[in-house]
VOPAGU-2260 file (C-alpha; in pm, 1 decimal, decimal comma):
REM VOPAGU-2260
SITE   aa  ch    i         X         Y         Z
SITE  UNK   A    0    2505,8   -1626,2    2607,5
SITE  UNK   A    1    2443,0   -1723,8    2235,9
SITE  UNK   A    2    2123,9   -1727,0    2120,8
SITE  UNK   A    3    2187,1   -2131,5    2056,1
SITE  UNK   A    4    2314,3   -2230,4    2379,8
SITE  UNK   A    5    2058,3   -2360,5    2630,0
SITE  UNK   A    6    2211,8   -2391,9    2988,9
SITE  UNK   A    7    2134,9   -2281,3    3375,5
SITE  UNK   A    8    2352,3   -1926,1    3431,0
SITE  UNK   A    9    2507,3   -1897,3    3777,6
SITE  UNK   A   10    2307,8   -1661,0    3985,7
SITE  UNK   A   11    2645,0   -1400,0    4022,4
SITE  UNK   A   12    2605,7   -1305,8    3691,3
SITE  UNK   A   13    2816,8   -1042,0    3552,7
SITE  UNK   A   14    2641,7    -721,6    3463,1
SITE  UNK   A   15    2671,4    -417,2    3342,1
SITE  UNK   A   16    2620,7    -126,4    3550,7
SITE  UNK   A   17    2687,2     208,3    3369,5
SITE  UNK   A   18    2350,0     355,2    3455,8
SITE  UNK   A   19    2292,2     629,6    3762,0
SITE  UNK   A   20    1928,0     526,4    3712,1
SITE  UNK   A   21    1706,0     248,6    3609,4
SITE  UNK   A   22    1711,2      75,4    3262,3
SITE  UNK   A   23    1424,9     108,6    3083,7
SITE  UNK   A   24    1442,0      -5,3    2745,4
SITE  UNK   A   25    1769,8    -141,4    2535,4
SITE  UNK   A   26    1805,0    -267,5    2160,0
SITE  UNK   A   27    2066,9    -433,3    1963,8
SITE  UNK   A   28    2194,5    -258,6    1635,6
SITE  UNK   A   29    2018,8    -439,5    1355,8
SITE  UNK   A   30    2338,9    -475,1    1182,2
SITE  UNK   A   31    2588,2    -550,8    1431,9
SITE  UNK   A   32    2562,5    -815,4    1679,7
SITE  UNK   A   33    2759,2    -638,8    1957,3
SITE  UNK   A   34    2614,2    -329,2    1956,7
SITE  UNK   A   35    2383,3    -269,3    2220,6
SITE  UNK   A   36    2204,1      68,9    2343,1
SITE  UNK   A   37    2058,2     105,0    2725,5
SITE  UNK   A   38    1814,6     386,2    2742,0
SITE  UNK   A   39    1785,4     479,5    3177,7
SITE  UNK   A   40    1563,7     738,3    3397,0
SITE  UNK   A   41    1912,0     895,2    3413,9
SITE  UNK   A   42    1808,3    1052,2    3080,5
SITE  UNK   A   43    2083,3     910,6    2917,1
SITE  UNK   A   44    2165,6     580,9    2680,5
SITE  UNK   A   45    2445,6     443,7    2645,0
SITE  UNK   A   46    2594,4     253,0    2383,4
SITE  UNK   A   47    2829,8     -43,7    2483,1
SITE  UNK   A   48    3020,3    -294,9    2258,1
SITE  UNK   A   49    2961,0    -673,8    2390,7
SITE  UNK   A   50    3250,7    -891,2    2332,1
SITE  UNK   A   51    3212,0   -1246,7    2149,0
SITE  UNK   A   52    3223,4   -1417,8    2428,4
SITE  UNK   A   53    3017,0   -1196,6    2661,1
SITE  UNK   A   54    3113,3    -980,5    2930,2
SITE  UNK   A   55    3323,9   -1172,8    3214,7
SITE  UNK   A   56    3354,1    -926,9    3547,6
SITE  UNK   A   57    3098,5    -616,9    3561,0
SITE  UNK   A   58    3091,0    -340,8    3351,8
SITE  UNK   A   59    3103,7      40,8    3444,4
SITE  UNK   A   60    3226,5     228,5    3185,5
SITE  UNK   A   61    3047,5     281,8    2815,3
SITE  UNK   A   62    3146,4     265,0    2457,0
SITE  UNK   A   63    2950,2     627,0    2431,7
SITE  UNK   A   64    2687,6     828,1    2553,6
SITE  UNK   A   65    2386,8    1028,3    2409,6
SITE  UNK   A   66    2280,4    1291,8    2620,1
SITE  UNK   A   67    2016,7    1549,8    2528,0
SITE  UNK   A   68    1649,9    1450,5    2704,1
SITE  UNK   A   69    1589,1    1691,8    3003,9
SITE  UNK   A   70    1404,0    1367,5    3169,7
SITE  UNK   A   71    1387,0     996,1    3223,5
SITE  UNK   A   72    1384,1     780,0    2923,8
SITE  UNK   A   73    1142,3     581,4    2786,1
SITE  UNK   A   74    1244,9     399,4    2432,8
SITE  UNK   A   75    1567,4     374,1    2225,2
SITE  UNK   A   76    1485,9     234,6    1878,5
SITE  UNK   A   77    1807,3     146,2    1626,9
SITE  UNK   A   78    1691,6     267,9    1331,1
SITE  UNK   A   79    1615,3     -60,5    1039,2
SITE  UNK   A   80    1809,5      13,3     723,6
SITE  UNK   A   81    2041,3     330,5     810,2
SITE  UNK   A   82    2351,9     259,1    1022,5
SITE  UNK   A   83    2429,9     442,3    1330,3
SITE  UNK   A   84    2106,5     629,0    1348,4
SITE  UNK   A   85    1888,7     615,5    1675,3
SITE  UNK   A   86    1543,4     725,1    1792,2
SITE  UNK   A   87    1445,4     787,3    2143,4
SITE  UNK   A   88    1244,1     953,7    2320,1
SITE  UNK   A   89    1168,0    1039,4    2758,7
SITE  UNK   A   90     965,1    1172,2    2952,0
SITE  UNK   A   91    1044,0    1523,0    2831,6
SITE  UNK   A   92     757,2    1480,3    2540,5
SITE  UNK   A   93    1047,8    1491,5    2293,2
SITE  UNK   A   94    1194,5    1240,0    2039,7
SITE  UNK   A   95    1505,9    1279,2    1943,1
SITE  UNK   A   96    1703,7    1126,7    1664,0
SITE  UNK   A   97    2046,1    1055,0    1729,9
SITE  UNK   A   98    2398,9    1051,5    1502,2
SITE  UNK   A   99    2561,5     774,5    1675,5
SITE  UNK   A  100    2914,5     789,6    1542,9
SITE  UNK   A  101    2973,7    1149,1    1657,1
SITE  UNK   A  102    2739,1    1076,0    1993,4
SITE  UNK   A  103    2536,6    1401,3    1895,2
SITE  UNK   A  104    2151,6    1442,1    1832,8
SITE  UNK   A  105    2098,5    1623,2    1528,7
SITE  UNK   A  106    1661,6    1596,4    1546,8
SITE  UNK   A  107    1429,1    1715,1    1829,3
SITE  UNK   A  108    1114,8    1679,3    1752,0
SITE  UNK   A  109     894,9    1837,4    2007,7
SITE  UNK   A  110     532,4    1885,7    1888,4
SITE  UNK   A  111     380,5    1606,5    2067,5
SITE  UNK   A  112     171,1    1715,9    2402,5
SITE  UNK   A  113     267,1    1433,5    2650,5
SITE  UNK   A  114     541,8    1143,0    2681,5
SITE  UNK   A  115     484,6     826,7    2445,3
SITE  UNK   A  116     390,9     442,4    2527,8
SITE  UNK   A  117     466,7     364,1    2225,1
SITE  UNK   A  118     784,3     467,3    1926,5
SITE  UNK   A  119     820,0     283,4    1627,7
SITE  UNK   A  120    1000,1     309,1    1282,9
SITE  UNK   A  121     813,1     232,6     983,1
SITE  UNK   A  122     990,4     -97,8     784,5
SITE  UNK   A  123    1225,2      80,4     623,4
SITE  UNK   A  124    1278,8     367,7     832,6
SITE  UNK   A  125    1112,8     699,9     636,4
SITE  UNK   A  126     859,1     780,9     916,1
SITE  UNK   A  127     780,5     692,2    1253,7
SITE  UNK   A  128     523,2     637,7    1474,7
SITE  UNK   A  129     467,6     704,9    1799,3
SITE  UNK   A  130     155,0     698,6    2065,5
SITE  UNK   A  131     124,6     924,3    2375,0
SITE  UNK   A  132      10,1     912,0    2674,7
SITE  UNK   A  133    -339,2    1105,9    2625,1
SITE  UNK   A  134    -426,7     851,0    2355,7
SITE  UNK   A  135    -290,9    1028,3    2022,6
SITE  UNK   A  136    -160,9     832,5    1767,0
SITE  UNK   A  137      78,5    1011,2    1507,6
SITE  UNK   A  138     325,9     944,1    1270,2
SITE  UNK   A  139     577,3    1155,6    1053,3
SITE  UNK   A  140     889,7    1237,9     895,7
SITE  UNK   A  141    1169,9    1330,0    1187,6
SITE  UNK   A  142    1357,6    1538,4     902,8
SITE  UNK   A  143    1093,5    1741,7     858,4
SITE  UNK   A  144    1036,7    1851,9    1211,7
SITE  UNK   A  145     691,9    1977,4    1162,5
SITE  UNK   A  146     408,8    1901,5    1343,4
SITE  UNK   A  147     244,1    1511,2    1235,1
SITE  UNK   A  148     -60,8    1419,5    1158,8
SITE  UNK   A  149    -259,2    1267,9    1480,2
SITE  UNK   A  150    -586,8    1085,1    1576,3
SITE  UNK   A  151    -752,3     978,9    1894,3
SITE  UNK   A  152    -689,0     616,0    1946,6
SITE  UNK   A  153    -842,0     371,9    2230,0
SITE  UNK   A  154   -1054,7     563,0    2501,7
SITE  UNK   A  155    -924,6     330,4    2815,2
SITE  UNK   A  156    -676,2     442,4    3050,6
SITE  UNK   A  157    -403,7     169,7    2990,2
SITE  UNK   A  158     -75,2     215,7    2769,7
SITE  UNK   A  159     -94,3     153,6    2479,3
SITE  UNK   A  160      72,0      41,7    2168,7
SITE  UNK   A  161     153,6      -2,9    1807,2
SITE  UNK   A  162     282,7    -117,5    1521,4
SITE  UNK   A  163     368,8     -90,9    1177,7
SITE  UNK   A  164     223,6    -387,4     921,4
SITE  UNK   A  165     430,0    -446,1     711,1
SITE  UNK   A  166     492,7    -138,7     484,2
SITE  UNK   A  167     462,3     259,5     558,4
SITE  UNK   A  168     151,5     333,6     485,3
SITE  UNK   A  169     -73,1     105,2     782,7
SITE  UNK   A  170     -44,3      99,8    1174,3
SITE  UNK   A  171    -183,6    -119,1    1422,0
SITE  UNK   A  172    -256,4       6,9    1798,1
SITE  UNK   A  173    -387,8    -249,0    2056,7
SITE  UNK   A  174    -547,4     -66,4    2364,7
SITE  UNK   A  175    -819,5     -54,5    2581,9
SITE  UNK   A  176   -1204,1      14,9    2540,0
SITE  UNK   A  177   -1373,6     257,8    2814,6
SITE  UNK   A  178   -1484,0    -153,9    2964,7
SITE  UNK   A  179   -1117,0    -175,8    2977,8
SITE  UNK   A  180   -1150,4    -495,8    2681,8
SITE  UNK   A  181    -868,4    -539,5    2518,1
SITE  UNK   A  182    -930,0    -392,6    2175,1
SITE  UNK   A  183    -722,3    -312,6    1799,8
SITE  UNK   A  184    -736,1     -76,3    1525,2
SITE  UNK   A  185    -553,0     -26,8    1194,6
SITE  UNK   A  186    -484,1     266,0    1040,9
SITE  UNK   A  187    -417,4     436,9     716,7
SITE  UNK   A  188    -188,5     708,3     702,4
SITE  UNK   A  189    -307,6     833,0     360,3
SITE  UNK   A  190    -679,8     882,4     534,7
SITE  UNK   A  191    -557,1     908,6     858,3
SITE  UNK   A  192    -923,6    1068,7    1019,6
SITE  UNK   A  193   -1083,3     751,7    1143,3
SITE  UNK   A  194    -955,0     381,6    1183,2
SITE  UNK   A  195   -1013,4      83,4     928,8
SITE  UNK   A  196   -1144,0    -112,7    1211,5
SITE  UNK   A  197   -1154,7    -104,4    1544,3
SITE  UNK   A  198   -1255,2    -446,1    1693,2
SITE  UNK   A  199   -1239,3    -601,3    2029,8
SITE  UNK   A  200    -901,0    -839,9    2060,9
SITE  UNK   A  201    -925,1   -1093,0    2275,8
SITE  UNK   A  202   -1014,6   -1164,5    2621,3
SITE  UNK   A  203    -691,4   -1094,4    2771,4
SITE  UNK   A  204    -655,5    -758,3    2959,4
SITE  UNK   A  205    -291,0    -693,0    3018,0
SITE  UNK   A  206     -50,0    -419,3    2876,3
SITE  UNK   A  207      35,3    -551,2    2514,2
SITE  UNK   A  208     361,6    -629,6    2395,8
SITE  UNK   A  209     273,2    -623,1    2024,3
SITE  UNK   A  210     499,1    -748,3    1718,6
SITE  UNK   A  211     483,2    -795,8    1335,9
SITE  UNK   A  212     618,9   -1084,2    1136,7
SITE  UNK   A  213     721,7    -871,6     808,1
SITE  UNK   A  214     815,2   -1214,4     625,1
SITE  UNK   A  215     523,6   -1431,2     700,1
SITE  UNK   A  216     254,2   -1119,0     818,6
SITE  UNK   A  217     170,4   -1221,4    1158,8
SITE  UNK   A  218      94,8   -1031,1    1458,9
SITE  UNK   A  219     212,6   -1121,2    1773,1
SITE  UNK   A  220      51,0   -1001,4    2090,3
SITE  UNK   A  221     208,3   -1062,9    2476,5
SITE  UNK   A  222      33,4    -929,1    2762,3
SITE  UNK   A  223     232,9    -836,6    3053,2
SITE  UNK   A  224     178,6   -1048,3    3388,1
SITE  UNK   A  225     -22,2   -1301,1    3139,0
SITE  UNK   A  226     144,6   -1681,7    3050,3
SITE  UNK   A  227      -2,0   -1605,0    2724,0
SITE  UNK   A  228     112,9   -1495,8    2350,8
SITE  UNK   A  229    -149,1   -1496,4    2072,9
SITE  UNK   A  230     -98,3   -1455,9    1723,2
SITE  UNK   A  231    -304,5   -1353,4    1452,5
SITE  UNK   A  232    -298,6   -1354,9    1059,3
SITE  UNK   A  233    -316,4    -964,1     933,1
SITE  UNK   A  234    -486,0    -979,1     562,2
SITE  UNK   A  235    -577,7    -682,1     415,6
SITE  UNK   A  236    -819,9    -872,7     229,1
SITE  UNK   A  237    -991,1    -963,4     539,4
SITE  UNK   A  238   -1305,2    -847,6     724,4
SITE  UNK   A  239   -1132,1    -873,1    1081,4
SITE  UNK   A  240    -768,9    -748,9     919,7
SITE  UNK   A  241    -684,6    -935,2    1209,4
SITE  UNK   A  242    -756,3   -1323,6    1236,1
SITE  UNK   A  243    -675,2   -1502,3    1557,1
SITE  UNK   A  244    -484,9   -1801,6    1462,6
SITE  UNK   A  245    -374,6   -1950,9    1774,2
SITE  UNK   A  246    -178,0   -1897,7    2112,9
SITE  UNK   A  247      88,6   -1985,5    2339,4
SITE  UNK   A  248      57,8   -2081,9    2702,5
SITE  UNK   A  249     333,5   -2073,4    2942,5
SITE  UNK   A  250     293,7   -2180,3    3320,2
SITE  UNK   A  251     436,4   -1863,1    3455,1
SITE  UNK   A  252     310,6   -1505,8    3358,9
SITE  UNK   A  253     554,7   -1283,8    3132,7
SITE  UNK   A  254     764,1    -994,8    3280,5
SITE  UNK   A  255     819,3    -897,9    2912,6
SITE  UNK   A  256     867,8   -1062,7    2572,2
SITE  UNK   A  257    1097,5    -997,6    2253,5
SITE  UNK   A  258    1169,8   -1202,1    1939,5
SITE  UNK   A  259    1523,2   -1269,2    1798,2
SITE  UNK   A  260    1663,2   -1256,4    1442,1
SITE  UNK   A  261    1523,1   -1498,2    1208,6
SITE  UNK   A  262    1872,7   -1604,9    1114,5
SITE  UNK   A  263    1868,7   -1824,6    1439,4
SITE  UNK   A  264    1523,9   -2022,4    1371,1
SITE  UNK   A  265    1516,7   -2429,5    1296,9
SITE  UNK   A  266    1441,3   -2431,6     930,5
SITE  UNK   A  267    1448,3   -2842,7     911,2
SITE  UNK   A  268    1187,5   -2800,6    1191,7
SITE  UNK   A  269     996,0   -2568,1    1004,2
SITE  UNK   A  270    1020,9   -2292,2    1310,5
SITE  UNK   A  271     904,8   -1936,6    1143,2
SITE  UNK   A  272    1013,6   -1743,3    1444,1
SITE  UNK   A  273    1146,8   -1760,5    1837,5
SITE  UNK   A  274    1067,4   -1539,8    2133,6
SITE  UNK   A  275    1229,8   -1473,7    2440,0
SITE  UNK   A  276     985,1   -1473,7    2769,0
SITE  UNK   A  277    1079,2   -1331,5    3089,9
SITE  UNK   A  278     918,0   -1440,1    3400,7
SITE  UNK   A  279     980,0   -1390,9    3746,8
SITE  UNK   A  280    1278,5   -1621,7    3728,8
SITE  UNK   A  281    1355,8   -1775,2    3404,6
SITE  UNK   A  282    1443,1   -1680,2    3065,5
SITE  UNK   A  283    1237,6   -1897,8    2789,8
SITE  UNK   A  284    1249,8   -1931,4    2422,2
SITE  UNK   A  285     913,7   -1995,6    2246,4
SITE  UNK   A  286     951,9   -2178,0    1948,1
SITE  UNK   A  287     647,2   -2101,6    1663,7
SITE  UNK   A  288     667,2   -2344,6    1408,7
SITE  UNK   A  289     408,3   -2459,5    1102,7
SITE  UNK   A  290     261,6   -2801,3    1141,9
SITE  UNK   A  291     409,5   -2960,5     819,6
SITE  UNK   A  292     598,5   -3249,2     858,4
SITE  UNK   A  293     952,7   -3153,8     918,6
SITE  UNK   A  294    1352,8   -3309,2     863,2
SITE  UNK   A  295    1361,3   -3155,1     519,4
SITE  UNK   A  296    1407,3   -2731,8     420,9
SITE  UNK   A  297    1067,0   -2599,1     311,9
SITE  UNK   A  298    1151,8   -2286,0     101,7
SITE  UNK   A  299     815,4   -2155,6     101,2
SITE  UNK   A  300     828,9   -2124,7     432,3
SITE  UNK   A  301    1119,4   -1889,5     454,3
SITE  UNK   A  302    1086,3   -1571,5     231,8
SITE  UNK   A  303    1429,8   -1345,7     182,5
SITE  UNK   A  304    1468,7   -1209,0     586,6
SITE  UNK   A  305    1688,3    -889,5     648,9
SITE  UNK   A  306    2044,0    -939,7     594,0
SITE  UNK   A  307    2175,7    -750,0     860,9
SITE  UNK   A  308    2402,8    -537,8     623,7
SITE  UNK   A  309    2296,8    -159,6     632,6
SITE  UNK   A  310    2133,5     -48,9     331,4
SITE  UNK   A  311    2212,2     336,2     358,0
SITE  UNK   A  312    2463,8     582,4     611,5
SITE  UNK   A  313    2305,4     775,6     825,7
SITE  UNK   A  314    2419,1    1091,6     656,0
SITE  UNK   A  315    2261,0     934,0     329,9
SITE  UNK   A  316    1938,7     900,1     601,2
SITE  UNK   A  317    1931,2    1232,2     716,9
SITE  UNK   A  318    1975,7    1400,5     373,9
SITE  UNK   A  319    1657,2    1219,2     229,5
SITE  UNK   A  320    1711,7     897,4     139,4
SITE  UNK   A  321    1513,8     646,3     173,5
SITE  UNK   A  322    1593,2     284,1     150,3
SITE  UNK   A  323    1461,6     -61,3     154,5
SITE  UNK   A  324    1639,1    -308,1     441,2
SITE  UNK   A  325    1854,7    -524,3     241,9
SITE  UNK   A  326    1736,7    -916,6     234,8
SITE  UNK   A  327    1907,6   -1204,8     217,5
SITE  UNK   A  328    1777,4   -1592,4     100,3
SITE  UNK   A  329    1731,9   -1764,5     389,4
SITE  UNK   A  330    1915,9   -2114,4     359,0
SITE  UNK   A  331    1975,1   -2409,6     587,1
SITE  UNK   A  332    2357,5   -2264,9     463,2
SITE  UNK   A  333    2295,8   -1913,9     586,6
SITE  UNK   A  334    2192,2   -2059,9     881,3
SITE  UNK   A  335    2486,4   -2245,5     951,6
SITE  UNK   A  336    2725,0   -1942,6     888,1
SITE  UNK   A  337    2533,0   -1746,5    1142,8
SITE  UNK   A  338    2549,1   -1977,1    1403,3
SITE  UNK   A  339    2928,8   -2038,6    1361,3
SITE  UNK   A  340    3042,7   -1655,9    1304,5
């Protein structure tokens, strides 16, 4: 279904059903639309090209397959300004980075000491990060294949996660305290020993799904099995870092929540992103928008947004390079090209 279409799907959906195992994670290629990678327990993703107008009977067989992980997956994780380059990483304690034109893995990195909750590039792709199961947060170079630099994050039990703000040199985990609160920290890489801050979040206590707004530098934060998403404003000029602006409230608790491309929001309504909620049995779009008063295009609203156009090859990638993701001016014209392509 397009991403601008808003109608009730028959219940006999078609699916697709490639797997021997569970799907645990997927991701669409940042640069094109019908590209999409399923990571299973099968310990295998797949990689399957989505036709314009959707899939119409059930699908079986793949566009191609990455094998490699000895165990189940856990994340796949398109890599944001090199084409055809993929991270994942299982259950295995590996992550692996993938050549996805030739369907072969050319990095396994294998110095971490358990599986991860958490695997995320860095904006443009030169490092990742990645946080494990016994509460280690690292990050490093995947071409180097040494051992990364690591730190002790939140001391409760729960997963949890992070994310990059912004640029590569500061992280953001959310986890747990030992009172199992709901707390955040952000992180340096360049004094990577102790945390900025590490502050209590909210009063929430489920397993975070946590996102950054590059363009407008806003954190987004949905628990699982809560009806809520807060936000906050990340400032490094700030005490907190962190500054709760405001939340969400759905009537039905959230199976899991994503955000889609900003080339799909309602710039005469002034709408600076959209998620996507599951529940138990409906999909839901979540409009955020900025109180101004709206039916003309407020171009301070909308900074440049990625342009969906690689910036780099992935044999560009895995010889060195690194590269900002190319940006594009986003225009009430843009946004009408999008929408009809």
């Amino acid at each position: 279904m397009k991403s601008y279409e808003y109608k009730r799907l028959e219940a006999d959906l078609p699916l697709i059903r490639g797997h021997a195992g569970p799907v645990v994670d997927f991701d669409f290629s940042p640069f094109n639309d019908s590209l999409l990678a399923t990571a299973s327990e099968d310990a295998t993703v797949k990689l399957w090209m989505i036709p314009e107008q959707g899939i119409t009977k059930d699908v079986t067989e793949c566009d191609a397959e990455l094998k490699g992980h000895s165990k189940k997956l856990i994340f796949a994780k398109f890599h944001p300004s090199a084409d055809y380059t993929m991270a994942t990483s299982g259950l295995d304690a590996t992550i692996r980075v993938w050549d996805i034109s030739q369907q072969r893995c050319v990095i396994n990195y294998d110095h971490l000491k358990s599986a991860t909750n958490g695997l995320e590039w860095s904006h443009n792709g030169s490092l990742l990060g990645a946080i494990t199961k016994d509460k280690t947060l690292q990050f490093f170079d995947p071409r180097n294949n040494v051992a990364c630099q690591s730190v002790g994050t939140h001391e409760g039990a729960r997963p949890q996660k992070l994310i990059w703000l912004g640029d590569s040199q500061t992280i953001m985990s959310c986890g747990f305290s030992k009172l199992s609160e709901r707390e955040y920290a952000v992180w340096d890489t360049r004094n990577f020993a102790a945390p900025l801050i590490k502050r209590r979040l909210d009063d929430y206590s489920g397993v975070p799904f946590t996102y950054f707004d590059e363009e407008h530098k806003v954190v987004y934060v949905a628990g699982k099995g809560e009806s809520a998403i807060s936000y906050f404003q990340y400032n490094s000029e700030s005490t907190n870092l962190i500054d709760y602006l405001g939340s969400f409230k759905g009537k039905e608790p959230q199976k899991g929540f994503s955000f889609m491309p900003k080339k799909v929001v309602d710039l005469m309504a002034n709408e600076v992103s959209r998620g996507v909620r599951l529940t138990k049995d409906s999909i839901e779009y979540v409009s955020f928008k900025v109180p101004r008063k709206s039916g003309n295009f407020q171009q301070d609203l909308f900074p440049p947004i990625r342009s969906g156009e690689a910036a780099h090859k992935f044999e560009d990638y895995i010889g060195g390079q690194n590269l900002e993701p190319l940006r594009v001016e986003l225009s009430p014209e843009l946004k009408s090209d999008a929408v009809s392509t």
